[in-house]
C-alpha positions as a Markdown table, in Angstrom:
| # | Residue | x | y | z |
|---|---|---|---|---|
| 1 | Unk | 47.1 | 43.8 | -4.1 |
| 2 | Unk | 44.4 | 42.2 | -6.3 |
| 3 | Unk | 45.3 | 38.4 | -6.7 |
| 4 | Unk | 45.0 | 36.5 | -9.7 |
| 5 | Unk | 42.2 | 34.2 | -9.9 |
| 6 | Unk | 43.5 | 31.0 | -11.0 |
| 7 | Unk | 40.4 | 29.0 | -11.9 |
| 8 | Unk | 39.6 | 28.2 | -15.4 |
| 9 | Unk | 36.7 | 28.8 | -16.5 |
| 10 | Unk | 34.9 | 26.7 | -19.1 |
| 11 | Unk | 33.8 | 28.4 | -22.1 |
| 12 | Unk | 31.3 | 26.1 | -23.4 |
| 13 | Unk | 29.5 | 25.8 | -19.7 |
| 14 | Unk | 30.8 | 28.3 | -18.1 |
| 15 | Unk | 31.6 | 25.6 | -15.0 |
| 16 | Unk | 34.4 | 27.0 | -13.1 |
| 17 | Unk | 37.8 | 24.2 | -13.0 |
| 18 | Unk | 40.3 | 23.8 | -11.0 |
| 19 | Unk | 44.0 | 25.9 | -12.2 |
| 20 | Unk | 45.5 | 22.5 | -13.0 |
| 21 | Unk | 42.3 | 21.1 | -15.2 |
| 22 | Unk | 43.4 | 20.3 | -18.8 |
| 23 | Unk | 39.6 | 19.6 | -19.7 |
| 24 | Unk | 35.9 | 20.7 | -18.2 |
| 25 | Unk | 35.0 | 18.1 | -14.8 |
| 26 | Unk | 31.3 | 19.0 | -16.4 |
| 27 | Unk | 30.9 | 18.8 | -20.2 |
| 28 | Unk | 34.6 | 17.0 | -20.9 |
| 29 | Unk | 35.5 | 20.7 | -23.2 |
| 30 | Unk | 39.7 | 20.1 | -23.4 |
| 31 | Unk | 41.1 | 23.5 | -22.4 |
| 32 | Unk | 43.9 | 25.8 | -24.3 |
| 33 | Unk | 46.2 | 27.2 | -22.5 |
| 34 | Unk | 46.5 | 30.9 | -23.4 |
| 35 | Unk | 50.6 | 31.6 | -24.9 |
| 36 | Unk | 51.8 | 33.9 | -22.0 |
| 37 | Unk | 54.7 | 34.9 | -23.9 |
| 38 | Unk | 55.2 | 38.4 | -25.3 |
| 39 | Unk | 53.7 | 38.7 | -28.7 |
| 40 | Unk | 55.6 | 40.3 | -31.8 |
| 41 | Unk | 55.6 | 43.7 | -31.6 |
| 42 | Unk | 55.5 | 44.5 | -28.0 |
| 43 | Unk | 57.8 | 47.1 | -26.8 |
| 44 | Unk | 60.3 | 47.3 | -23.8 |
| 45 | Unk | 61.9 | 49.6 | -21.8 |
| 46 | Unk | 60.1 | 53.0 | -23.3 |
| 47 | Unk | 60.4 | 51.8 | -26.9 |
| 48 | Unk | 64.2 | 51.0 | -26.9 |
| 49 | Unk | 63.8 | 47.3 | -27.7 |
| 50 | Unk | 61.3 | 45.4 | -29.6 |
| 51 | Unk | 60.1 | 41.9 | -29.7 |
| 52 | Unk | 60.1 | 40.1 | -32.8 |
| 53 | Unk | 59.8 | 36.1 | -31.9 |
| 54 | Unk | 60.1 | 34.2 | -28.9 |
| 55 | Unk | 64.0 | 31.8 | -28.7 |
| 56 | Unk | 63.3 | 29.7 | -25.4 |
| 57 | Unk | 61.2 | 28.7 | -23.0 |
| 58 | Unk | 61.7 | 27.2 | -19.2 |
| 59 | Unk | 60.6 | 26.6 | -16.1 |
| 60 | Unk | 61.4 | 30.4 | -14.8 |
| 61 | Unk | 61.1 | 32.5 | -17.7 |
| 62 | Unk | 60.9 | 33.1 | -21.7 |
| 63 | Unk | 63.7 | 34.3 | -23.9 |
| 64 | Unk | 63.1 | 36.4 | -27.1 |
| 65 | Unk | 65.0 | 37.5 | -30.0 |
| 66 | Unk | 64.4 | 41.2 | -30.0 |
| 67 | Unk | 65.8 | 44.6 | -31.7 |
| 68 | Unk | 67.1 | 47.5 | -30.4 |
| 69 | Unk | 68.1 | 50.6 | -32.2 |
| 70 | Unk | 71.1 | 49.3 | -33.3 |
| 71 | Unk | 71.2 | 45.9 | -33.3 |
| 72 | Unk | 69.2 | 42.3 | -32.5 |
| 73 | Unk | 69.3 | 41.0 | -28.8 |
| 74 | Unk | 68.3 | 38.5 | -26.5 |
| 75 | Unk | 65.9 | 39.2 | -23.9 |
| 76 | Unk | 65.3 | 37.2 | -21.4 |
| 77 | Unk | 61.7 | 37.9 | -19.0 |
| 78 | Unk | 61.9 | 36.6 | -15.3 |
| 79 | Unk | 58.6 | 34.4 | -16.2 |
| 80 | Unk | 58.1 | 31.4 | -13.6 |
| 81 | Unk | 55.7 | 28.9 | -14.8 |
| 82 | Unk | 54.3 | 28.5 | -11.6 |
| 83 | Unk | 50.8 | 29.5 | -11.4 |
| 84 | Unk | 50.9 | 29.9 | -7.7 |
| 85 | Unk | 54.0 | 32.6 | -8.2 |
| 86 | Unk | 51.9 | 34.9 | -11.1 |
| 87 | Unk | 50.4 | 34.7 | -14.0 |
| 88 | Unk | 49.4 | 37.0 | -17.4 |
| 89 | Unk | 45.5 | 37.5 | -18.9 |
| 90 | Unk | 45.7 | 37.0 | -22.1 |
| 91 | Unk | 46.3 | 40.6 | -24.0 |
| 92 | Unk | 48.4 | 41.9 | -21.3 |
| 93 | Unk | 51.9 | 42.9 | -20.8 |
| 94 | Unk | 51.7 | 42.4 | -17.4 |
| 95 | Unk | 52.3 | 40.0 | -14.7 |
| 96 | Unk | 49.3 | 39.3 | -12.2 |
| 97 | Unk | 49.7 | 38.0 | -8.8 |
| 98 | Unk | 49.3 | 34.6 | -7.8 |
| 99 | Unk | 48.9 | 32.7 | -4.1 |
| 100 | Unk | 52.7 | 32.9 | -3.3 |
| 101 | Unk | 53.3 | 36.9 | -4.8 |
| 102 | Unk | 55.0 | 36.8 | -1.6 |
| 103 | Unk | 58.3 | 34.6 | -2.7 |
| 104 | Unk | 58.2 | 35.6 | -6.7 |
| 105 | Unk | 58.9 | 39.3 | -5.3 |
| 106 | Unk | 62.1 | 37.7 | -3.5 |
| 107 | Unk | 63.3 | 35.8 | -6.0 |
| 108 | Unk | 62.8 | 38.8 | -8.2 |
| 109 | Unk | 64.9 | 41.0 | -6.2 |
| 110 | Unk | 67.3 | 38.5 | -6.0 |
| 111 | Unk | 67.5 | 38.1 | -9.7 |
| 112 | Unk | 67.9 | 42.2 | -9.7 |
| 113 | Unk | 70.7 | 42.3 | -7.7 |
| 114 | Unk | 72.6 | 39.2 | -9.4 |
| 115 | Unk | 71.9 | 41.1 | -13.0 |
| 116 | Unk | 74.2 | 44.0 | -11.2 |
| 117 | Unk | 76.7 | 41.7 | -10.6 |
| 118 | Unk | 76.6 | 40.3 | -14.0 |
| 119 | Unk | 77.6 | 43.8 | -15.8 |
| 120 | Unk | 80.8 | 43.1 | -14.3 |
| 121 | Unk | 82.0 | 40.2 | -16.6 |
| 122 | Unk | 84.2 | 41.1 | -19.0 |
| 123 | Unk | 85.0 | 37.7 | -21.2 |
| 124 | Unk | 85.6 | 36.7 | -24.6 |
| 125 | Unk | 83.5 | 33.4 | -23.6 |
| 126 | Unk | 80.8 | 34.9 | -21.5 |
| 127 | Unk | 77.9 | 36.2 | -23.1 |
| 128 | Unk | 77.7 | 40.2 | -22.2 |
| 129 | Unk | 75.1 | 41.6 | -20.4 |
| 130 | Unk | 74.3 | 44.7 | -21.6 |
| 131 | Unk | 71.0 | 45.8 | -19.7 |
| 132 | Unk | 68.3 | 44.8 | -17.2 |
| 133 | Unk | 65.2 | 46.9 | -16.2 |
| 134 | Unk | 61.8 | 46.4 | -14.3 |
| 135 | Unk | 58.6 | 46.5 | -16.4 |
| 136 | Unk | 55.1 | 45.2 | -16.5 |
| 137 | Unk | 55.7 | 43.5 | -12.9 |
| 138 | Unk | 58.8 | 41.7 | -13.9 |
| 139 | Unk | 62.6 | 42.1 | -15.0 |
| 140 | Unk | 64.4 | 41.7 | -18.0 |
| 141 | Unk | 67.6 | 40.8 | -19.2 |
| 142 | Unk | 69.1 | 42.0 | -22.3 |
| 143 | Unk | 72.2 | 40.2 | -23.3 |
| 144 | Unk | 74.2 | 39.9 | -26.9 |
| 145 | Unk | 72.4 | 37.6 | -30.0 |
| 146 | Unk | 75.1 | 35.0 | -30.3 |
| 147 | Unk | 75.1 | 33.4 | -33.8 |
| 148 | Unk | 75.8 | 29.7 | -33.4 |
| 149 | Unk | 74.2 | 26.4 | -32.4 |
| 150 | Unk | 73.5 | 25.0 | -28.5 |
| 151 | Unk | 76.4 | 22.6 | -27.5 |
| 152 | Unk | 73.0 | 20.2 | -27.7 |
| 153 | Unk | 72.3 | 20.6 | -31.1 |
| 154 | Unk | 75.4 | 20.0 | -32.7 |
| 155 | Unk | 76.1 | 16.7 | -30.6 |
| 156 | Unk | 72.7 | 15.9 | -31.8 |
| 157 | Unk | 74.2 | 15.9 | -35.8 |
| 158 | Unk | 77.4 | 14.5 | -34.4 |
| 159 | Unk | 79.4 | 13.6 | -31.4 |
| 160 | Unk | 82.5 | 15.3 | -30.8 |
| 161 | Unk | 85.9 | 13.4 | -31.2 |
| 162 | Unk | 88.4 | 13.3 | -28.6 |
| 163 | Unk | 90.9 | 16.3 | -30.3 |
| 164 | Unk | 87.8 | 18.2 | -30.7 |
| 165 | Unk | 86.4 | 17.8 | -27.0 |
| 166 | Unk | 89.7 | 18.8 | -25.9 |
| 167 | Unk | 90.1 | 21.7 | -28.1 |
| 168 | Unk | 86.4 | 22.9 | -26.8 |
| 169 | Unk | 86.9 | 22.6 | -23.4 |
| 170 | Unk | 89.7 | 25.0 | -22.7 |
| 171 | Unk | 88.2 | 28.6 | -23.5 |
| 172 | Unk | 85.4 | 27.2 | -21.1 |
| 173 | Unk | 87.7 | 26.1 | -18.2 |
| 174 | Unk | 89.0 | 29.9 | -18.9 |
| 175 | Unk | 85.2 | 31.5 | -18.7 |
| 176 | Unk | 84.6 | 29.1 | -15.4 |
| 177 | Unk | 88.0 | 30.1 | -13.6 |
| 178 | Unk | 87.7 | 33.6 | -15.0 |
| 179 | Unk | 84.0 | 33.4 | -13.0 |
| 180 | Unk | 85.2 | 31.8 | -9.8 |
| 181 | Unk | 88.1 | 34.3 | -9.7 |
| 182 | Unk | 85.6 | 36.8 | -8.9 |
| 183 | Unk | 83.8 | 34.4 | -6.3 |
| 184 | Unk | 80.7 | 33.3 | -8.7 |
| 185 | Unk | 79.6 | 30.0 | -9.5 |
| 186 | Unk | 77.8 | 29.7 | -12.7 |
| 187 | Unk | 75.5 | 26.6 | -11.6 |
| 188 | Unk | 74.1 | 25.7 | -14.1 |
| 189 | Unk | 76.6 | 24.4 | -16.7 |
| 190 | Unk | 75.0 | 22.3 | -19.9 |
| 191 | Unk | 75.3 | 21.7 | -23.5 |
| 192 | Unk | 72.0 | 23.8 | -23.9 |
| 193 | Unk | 73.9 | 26.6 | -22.1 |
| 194 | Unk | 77.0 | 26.7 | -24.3 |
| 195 | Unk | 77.1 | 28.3 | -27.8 |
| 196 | Unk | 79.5 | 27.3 | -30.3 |
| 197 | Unk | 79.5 | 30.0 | -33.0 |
| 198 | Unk | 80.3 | 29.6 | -36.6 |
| 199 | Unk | 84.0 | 29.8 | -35.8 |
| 200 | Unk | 84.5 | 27.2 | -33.5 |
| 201 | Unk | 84.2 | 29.4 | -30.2 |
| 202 | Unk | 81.8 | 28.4 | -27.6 |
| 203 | Unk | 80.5 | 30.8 | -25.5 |
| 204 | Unk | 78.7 | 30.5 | -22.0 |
| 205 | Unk | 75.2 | 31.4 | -21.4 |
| 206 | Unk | 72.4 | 31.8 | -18.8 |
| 207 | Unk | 73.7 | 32.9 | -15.7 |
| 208 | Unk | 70.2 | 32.4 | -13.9 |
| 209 | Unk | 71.6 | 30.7 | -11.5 |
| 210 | Unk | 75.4 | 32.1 | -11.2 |
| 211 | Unk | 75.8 | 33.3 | -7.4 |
| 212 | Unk | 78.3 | 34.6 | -4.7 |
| 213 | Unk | 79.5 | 31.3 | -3.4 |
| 214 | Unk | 81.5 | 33.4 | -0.8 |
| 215 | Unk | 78.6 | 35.1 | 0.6 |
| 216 | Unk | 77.0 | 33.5 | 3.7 |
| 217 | Unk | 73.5 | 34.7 | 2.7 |
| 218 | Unk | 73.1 | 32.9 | 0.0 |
| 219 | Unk | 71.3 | 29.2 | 1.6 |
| 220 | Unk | 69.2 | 28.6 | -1.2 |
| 221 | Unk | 65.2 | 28.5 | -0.9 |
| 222 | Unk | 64.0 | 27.0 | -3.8 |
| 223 | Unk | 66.4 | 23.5 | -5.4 |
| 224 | Unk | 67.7 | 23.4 | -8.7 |
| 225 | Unk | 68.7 | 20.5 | -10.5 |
| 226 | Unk | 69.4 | 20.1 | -14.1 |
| 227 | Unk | 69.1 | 16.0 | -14.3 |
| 228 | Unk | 72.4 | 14.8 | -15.8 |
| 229 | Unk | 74.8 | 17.6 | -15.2 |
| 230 | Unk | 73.4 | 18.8 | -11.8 |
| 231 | Unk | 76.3 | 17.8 | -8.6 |
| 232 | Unk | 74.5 | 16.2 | -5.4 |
| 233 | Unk | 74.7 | 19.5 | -3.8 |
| 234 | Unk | 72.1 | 21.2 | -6.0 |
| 235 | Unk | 69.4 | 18.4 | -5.2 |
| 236 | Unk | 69.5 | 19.8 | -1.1 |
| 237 | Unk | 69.3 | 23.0 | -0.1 |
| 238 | Unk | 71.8 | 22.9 | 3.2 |
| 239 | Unk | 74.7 | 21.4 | 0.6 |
| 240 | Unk | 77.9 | 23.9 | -0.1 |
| 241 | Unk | 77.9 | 24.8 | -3.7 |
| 242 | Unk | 81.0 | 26.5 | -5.3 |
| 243 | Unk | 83.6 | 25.6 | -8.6 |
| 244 | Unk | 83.3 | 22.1 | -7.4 |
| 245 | Unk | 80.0 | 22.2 | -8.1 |
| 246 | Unk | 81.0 | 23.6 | -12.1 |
| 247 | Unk | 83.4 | 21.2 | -12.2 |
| 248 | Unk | 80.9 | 18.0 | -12.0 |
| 249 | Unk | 78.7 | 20.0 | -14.8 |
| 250 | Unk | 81.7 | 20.3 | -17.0 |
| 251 | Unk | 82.5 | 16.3 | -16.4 |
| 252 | Unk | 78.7 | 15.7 | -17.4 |
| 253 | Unk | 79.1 | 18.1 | -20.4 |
| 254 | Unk | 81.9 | 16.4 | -21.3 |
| 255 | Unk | 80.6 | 13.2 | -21.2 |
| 256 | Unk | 77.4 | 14.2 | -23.6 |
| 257 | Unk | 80.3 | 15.5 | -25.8 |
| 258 | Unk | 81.5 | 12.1 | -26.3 |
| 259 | Unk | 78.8 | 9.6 | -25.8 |
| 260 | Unk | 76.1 | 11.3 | -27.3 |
| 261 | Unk | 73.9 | 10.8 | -24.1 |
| 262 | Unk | 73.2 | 12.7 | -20.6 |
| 263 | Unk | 75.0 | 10.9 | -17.8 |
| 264 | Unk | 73.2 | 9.5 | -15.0 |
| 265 | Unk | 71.8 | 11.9 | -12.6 |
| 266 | Unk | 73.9 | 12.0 | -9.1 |
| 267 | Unk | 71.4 | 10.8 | -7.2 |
| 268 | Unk | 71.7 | 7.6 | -8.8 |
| 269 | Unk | 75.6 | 7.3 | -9.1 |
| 270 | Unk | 76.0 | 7.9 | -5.6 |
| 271 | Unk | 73.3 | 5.4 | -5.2 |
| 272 | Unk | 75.8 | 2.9 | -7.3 |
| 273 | Unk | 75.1 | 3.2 | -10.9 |
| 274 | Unk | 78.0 | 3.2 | -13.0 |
| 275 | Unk | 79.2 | 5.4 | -16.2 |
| 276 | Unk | 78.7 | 3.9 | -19.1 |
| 277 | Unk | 81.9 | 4.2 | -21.8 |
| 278 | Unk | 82.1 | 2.5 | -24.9 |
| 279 | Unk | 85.1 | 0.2 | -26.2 |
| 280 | Unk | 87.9 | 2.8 | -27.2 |
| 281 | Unk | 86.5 | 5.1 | -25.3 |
| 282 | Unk | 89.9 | 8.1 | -25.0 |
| 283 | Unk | 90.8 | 7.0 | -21.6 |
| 284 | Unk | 92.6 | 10.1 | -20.8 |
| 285 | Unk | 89.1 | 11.6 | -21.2 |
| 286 | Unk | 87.7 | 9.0 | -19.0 |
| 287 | Unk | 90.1 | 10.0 | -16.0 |
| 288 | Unk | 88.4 | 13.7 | -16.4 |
| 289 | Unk | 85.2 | 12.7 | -16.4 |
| 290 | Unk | 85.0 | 10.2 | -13.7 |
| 291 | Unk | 87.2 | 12.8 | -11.5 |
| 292 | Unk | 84.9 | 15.1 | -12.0 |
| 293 | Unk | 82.0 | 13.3 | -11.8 |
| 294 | Unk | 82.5 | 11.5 | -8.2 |
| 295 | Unk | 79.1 | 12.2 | -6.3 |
| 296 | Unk | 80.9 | 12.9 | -2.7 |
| 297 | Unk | 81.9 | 16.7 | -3.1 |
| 298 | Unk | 84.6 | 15.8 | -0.5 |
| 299 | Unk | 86.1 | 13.2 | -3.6 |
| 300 | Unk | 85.4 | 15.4 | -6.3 |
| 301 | Unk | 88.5 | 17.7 | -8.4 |
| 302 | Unk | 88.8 | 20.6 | -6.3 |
| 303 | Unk | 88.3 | 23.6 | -9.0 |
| 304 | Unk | 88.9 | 24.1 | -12.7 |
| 305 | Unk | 92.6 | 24.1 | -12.5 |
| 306 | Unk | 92.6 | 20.7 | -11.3 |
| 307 | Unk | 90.7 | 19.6 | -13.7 |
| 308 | Unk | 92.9 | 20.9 | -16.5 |
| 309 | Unk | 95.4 | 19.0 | -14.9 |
| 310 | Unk | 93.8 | 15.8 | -15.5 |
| 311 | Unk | 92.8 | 16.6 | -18.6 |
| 312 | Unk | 96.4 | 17.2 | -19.5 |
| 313 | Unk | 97.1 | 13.7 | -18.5 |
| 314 | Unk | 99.1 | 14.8 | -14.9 |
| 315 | Unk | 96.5 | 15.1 | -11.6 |
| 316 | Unk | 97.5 | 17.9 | -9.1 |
| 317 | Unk | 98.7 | 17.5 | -5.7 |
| 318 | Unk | 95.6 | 18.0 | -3.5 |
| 319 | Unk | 93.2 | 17.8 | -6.8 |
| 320 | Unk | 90.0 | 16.4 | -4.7 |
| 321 | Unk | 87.9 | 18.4 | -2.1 |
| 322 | Unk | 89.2 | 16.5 | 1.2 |
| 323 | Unk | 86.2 | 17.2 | 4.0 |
| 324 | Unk | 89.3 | 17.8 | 6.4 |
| 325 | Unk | 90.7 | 20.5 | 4.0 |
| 326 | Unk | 87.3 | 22.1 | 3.7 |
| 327 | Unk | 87.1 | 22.1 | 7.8 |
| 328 | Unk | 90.4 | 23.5 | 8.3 |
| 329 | Unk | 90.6 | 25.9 | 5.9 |
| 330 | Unk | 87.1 | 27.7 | 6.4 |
| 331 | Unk | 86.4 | 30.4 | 7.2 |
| 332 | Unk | 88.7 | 30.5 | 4.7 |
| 333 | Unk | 87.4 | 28.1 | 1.9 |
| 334 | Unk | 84.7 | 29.5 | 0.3 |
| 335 | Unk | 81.7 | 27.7 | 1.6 |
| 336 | Unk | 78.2 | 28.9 | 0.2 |
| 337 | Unk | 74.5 | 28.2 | -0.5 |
| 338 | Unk | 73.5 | 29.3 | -4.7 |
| 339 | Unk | 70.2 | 30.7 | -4.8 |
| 340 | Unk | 67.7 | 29.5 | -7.4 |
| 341 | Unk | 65.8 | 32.6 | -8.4 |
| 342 | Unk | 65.8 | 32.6 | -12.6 |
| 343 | Unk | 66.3 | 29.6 | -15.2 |
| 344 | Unk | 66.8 | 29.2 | -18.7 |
| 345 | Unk | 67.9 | 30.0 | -22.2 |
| 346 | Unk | 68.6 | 31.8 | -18.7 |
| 347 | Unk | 65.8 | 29.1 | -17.7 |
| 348 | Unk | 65.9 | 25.7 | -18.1 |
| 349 | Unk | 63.5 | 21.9 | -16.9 |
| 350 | Unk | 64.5 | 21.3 | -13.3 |
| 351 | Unk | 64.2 | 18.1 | -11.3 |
| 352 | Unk | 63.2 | 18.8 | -7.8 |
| 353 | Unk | 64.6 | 16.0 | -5.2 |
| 354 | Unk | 64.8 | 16.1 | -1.5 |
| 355 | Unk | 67.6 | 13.9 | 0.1 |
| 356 | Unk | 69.3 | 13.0 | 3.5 |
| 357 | Unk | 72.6 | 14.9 | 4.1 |
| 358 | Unk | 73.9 | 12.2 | 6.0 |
| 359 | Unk | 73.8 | 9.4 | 3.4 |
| 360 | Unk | 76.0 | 12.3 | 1.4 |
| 361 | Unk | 79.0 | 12.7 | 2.9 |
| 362 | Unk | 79.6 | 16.0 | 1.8 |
């Protein structure tokens, strides 16, 4: 297999750079980076869809709005931005091999056999997947073109009152319960990943990361980390993830909801650092959040319906994730590793951070 050369070549000297050069070491001539995104136009899947603009970009792949016969889509292209994983010469279609082909194939096949999964949700506030194929060295997701704003961009015109955090949050406990049911984690819960359409209704997106938190083959290789909504599990790769781990994103969410900032990452609560909550803050709200926020799986709200229970001002009997209960009840609790294998609008910015397991306490 023919690798892809990842020096840059000036075009004013023609002195060969370095893949990570911005500018010429010789004559100083600042580089461009090509746009490896589809352009306008291009074709999918034999003709059946059509790309008209790009929607998103992250650190594992590009989403587009597209067209299909009947109707506009989201497509979303397994695209890691990682040189050393592949690449695409400008006026191609298709992906090129870099140094590390070797892992981007896994993590592809991985993503393949999560998209099966995927056609198997069946929610009102889950976003439907309605195809995935293989083409130009790659796969693609094609999911419904919800009309509505990011979670993000409407707490960006306006923070959310207390009534109205409330009222948002319960279809998405219902998605996330409805998703654990079937023993998946979505992983990677975030304002940018929830859509609230013009009705009111959010929906869930990006299910990159979603995984079989029963299965035992799923230890994760690569770490993923969405800094401010990402549980101390997802920042080591020998952690247990599961609806705990959804339940300290939904905590974060809901505090973005109501401050109008991203909470402190989990390193650095479990390293001490406190939330921050205004005078007046709802405290009824504040119980949720800092239950569902605790950095110590082991202290954290078990699972969605505990926090619903909180959040309806009562805490359930056995509401936290004991380390004796998780012990005891395995092999019958659900312990897993989530794989990292696609991001954003499936693909998202992610923090990588090795830590010591034993200054956890997970």
């Amino acid at each position: 297999m023919e690798v892809l050369n990842m020096s840059v070549i000036c075009p004013v000297c023609a002195s060969e750079n370095p893949e990570v050069a911005v500018a010429c070491g010789v004559c100083g001539h600042r580089f461009i980076a090509p746009d490896p995104a589809l352009p306008a136009g291009a074709t999918l899947d034999g003709g059946r869809y059509t790309i008209e603009r790009v929607l998103g970009r992250g650190g594992f792949g590009i989403t587009y709005r597209a067209r299909s016969r009947h109707r506009p889509v989201a497509i979303k292209e397994f695209f890691p931005v990682d040189r050393d994983l592949c690449g695409r010469a400008p006026g191609s279609c298709n992906l090129r091999p870099g140094r590390e082909w070797e892992h981007f194939e896994l993590q592809l096949r991985r993503f393949l056999d999560e998209a099966n999964r995927l056609h198997e949700l069946h929610h009102e506030h889950i976003v439907p997947l309605r195809d995935h194929f293989e083409e130009n060295g790659t796969a693609y997701l094609v999911l419904d073109l919800i009309d509505g704003d990011s979670l993000a961009e409407r707490v960006g015109r306006a923070r959310y009152r207390p009534d109205e955090a409330r009222a948002l949050l319960e279809p998405l406990i219902g998605a996330l319960e409805y998703l654990h049911g079937k023993s998946l984690a979505h992983l990677d819960v975030k304002p940018h990943n929830i859509l609230v359409k013009s009705d009111g209704a959010p929906v869930l997106i990006d299910f990159g990361l979603a995984r079989d938190y029963l299965s035992a083959k799923t230890r994760s290789i690569m770490l993923d980390a969405s800094d401010g909504y990402a549980a101390i599990e997802q920042y080591s790769a020998d952690l247990p993830r599961g609806p705990w781990t959804d339940v300290y994103a939904l905590g974060a969410t809901l505090y973005f909801m109501l401050a109008g900032e991203i909470p402190p990452n989990a390193p650095a609560l479990l390293d001490g650092r406190q939330l921050v909550f205004s005078a007046g803050f709802d405290a009824g709200l504040r119980e949720t959040i800092e239950a569902a926020m605790r950095p110590r799986a082991m202290e954290r709200l078990r699972d969605l319906a505990a926090f619903r229970a909180v959040l309806a001002g009562s805490v359930a009997s056995g509401g936290t994730v004991r380390r004796k209960d998780r012990r005891s009840d395995d092999c019958q609790e659900p312990i897993a590793f989530a794989h990292h294998f696609v991001d954003t609008c499936l693909f998202g910015a992610r923090g990588i951070m090795v830590l010591d397991i034993a200054e956890l306490g997970c």
